[in-house]
DSSP file (Angstrom, degrees, kcal/mol; ACC not computed):
  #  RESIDUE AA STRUCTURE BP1 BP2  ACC     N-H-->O    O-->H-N    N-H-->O    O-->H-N    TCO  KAPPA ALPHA  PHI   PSI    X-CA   Y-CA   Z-CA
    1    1 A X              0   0    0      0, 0.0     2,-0.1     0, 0.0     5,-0.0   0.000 360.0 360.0 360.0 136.6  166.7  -83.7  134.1
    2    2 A X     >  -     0   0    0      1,-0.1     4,-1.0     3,-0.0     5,-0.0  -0.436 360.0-129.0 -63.1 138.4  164.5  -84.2  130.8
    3    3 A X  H  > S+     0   0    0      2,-0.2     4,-1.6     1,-0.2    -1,-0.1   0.623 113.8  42.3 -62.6 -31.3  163.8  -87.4  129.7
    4    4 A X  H >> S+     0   0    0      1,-0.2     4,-4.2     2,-0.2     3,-1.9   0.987 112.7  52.7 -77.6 -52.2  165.2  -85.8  125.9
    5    5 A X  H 3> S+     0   0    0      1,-0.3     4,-1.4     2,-0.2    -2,-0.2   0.682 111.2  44.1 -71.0 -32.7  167.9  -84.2  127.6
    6    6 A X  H 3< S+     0   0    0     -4,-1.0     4,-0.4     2,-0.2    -1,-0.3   0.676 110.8  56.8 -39.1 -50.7  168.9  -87.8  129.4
    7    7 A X  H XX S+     0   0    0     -3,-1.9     4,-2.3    -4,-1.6     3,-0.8   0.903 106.3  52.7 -77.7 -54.6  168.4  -89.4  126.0
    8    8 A X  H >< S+     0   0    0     -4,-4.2     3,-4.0     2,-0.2     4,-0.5   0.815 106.8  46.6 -34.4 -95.5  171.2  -86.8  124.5
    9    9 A X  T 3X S+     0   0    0     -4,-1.4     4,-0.9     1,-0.3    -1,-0.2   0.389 110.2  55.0 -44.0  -9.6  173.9  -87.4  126.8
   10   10 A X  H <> S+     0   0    0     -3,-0.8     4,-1.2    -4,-0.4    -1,-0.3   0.696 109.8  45.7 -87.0 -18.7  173.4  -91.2  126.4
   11   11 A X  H <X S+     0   0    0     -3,-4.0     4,-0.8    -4,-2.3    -2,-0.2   0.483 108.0  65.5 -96.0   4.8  173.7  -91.0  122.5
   12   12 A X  H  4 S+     0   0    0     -4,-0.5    -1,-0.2    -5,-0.2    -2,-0.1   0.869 113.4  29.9 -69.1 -57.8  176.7  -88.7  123.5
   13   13 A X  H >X S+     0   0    0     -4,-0.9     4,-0.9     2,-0.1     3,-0.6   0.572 106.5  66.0 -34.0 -45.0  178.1  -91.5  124.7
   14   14 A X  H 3< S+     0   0    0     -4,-1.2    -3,-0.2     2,-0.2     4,-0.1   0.855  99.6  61.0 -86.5 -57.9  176.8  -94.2  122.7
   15   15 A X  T 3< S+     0   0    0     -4,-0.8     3,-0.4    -5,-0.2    -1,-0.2   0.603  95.3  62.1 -72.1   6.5  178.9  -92.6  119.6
   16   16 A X  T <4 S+     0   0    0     -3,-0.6     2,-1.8     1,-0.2    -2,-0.2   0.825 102.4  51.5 -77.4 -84.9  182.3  -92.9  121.2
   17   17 A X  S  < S+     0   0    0     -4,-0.9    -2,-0.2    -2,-0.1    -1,-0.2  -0.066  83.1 138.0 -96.8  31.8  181.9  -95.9  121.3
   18   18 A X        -     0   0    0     -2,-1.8    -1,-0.1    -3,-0.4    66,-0.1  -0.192  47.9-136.7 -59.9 141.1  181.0  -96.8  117.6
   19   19 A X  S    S+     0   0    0     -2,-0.1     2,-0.1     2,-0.0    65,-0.1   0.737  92.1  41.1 -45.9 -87.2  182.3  -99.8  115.5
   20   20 A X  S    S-     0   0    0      1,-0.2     2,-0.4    63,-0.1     3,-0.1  -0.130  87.4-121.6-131.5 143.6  182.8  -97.8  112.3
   21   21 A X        -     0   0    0      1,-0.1    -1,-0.2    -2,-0.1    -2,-0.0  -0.704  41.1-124.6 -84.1 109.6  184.2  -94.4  112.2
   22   22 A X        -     0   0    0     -2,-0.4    -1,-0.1     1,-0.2     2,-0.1  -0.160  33.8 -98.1 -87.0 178.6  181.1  -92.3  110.4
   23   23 A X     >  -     0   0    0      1,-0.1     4,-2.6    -3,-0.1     5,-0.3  -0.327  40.6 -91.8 -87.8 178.9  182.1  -90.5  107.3
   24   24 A X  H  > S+     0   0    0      1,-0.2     4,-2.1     2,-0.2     5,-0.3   0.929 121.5  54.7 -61.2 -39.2  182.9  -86.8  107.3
   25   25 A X  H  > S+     0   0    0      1,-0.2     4,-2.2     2,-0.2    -1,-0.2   0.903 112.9  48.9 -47.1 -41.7  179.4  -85.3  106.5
   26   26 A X  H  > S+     0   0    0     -3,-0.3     4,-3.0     1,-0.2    -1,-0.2   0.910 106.7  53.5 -81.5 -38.8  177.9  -87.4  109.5
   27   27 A X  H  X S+     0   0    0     -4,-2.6     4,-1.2     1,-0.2    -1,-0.2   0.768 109.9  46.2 -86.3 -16.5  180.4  -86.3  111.7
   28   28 A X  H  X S+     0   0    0     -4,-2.1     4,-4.9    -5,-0.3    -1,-0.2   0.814 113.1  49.3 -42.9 -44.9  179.7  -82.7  110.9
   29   29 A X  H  X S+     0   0    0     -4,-2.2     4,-4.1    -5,-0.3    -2,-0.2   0.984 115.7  49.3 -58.2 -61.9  176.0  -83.4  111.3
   30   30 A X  H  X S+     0   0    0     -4,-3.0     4,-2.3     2,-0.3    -1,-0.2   0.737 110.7  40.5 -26.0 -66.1  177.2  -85.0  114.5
   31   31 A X  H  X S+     0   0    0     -4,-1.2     4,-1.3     2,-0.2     5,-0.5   1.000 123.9  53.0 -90.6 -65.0  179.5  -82.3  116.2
   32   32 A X  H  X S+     0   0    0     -4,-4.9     4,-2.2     1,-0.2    -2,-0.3   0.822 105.4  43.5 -13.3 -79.1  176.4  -79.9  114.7
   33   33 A X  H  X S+     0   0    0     -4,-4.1     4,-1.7     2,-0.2    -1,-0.2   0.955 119.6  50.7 -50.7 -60.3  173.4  -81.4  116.0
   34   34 A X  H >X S+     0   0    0     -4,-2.3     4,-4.3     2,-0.2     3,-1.5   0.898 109.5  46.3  -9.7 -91.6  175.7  -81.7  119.5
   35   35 A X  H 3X>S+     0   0    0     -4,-1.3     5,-3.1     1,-0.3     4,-1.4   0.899 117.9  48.6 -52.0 -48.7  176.9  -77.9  119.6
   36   36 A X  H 3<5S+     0   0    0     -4,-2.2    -1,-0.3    -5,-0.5    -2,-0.2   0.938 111.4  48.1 -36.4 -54.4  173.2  -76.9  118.9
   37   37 A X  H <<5S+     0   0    0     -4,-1.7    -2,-0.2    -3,-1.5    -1,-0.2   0.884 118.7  32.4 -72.9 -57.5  171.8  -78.8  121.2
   38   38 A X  H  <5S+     0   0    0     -4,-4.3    -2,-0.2    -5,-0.2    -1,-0.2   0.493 134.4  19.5 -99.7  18.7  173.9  -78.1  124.3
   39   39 A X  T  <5S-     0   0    0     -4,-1.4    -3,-0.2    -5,-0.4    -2,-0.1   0.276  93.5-144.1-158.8 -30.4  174.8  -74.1  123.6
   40   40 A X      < +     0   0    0     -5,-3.1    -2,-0.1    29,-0.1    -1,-0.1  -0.734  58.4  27.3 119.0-167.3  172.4  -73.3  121.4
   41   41 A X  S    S-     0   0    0     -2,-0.1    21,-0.1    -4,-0.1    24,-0.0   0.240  96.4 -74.0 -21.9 152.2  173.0  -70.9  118.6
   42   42 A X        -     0   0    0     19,-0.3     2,-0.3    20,-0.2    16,-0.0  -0.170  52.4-166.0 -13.6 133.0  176.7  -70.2  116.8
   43   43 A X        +     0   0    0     -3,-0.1    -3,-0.0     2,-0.1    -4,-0.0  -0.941  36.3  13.7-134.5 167.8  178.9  -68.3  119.0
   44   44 A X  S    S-     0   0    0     -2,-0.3     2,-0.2     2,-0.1     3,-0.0   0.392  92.6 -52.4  55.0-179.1  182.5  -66.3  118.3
   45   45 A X        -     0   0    0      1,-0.1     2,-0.1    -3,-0.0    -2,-0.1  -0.617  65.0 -85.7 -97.2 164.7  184.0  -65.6  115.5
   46   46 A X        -     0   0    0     -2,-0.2     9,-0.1     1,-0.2     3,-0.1  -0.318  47.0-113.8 -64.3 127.6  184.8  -68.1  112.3
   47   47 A X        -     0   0    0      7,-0.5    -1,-0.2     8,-0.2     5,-0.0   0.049  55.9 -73.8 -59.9 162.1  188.2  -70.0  112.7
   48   48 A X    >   -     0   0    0      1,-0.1     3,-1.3     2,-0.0    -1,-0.2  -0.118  35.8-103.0 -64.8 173.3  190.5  -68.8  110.1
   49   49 A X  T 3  S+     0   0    0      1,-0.3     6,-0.2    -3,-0.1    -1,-0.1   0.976 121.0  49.0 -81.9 -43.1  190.6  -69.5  106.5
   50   50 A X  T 3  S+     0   0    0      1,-0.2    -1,-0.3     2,-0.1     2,-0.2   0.067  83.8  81.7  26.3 -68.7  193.5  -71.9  107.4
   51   51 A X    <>  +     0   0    0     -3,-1.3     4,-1.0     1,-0.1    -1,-0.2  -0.782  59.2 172.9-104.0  44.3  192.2  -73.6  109.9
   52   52 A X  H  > S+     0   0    0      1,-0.2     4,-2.4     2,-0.2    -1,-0.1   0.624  80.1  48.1 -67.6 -30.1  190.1  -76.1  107.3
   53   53 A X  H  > S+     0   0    0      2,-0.2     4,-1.0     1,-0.2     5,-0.4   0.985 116.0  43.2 -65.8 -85.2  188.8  -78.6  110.4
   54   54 A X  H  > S+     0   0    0      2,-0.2     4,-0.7     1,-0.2    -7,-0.5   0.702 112.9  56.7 -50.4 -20.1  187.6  -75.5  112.6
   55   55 A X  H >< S+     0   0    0     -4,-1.0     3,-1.9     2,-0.2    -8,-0.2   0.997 110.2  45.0 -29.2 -88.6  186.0  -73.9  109.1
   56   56 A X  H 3< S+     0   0    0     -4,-2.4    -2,-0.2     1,-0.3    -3,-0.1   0.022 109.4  50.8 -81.5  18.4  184.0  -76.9  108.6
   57   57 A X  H 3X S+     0   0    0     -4,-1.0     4,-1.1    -3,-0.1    -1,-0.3   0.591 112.9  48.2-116.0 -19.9  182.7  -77.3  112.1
   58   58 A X  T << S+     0   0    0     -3,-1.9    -2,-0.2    -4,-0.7    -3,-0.1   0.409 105.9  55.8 -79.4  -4.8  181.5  -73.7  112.2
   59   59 A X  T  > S+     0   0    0      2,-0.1     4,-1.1     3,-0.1    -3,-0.1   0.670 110.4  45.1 -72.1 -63.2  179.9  -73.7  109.1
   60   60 A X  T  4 S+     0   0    0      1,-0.3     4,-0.2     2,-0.2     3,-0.2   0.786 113.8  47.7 -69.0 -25.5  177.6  -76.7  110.0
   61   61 A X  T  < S+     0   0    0     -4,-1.1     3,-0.3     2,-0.2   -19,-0.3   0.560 106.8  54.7 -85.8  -9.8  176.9  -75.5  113.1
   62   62 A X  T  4 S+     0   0    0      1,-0.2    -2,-0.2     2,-0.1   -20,-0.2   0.769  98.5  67.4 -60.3 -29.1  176.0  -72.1  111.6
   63   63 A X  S  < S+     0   0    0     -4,-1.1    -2,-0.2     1,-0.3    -1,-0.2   0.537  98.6  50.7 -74.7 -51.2  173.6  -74.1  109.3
   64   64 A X  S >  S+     0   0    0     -3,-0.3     3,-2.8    -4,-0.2    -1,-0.3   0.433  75.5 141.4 -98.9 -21.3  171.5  -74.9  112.6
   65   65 A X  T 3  S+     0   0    0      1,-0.3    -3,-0.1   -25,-0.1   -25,-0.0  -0.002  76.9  17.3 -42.5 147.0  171.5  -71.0  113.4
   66   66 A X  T 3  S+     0   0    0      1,-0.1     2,-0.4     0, 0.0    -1,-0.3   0.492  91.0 126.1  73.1  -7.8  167.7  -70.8  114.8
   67   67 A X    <   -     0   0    0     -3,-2.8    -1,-0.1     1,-0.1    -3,-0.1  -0.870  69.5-100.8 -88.1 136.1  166.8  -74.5  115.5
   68   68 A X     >  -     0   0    0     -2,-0.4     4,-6.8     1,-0.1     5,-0.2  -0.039  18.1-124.4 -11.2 122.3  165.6  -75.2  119.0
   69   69 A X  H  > S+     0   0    0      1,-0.2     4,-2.7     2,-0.2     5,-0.1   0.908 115.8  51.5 -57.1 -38.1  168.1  -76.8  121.5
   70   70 A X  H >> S+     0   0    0      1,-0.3     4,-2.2     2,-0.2     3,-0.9   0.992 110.7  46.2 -70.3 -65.0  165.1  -79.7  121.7
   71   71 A X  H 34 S+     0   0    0      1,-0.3     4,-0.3     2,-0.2    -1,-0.3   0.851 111.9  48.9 -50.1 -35.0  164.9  -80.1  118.2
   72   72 A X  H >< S+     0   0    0     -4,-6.8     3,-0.6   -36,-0.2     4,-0.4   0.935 110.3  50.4 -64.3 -35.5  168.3  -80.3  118.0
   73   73 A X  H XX S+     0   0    0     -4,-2.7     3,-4.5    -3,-0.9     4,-1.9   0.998 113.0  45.6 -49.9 -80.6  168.7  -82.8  120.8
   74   74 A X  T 3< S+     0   0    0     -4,-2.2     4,-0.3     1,-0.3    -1,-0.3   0.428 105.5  61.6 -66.6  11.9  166.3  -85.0  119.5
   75   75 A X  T <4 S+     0   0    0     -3,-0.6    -1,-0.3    -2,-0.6    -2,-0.2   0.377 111.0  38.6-116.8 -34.3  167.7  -84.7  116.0
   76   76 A X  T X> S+     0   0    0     -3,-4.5     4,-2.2    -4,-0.4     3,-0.8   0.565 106.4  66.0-104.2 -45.0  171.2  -86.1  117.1
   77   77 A X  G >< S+     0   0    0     -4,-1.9     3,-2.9    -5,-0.4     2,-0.6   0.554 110.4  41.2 -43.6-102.2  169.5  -88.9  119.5
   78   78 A X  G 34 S+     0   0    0      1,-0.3     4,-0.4    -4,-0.3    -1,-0.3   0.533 112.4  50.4 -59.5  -2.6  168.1  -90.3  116.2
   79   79 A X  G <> S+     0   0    0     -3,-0.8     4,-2.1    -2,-0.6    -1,-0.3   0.643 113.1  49.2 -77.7 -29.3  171.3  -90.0  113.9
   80   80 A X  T << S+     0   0    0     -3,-2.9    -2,-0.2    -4,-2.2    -1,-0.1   0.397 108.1  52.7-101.3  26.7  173.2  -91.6  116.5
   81   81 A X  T  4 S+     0   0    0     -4,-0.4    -1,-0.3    -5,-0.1    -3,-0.2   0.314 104.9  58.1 -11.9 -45.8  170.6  -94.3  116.6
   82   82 A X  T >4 S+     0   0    0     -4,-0.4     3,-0.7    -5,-0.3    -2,-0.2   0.913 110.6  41.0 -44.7 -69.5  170.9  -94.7  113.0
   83   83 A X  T 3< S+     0   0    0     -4,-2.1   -63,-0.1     1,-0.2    -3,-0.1   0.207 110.2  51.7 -50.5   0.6  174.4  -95.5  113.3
   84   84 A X  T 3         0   0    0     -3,-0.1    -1,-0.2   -66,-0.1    -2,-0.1   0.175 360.0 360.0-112.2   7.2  174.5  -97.6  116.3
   85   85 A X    <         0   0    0     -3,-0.7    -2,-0.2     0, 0.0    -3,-0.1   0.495 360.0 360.0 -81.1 360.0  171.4 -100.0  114.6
């Protein structure tokens, strides 16, 4: 296993178990940077219009379409670094 990839799945961790509950943008960013990181591109089709939660997590992770699983990785390792300093 990669030293980044090692570093992910502890800041995977590391944010259950934050004091403070992040605000909603961050926790987009969050569940973004994540889904990027360990599957890569978007996949399936867009939750319904409805469905306002599944919208706005498929939107932000559409947002990523094209970034590099690494980049992405190392791109939530240092938000969720931010928020556990």
């Amino acid at each position: 296993m990669s030293d980044l990839k090692a570093r992910f799945e502890q800041a995977a961790k590391d944010v259950q178990g934050l004091s403070e509950r992040p605000d909603n943008d961050t926790l987009l960013r969050l569940y973004a940077l994540y889904k990027q990181g360990s599957e890569g591109d978007v996949t399936g089709p867009k939750p319904g219009f409805f469905d306002f939660v599944g919208t706005a997590k498929y939107e932000a992770w559409a947002k990523l379409q094209g970034t590099a699983q690494d980049e992405a990785m190392q791109k939530y390792v240092d938000l969720v670094k931010k928020l556990t300093a």
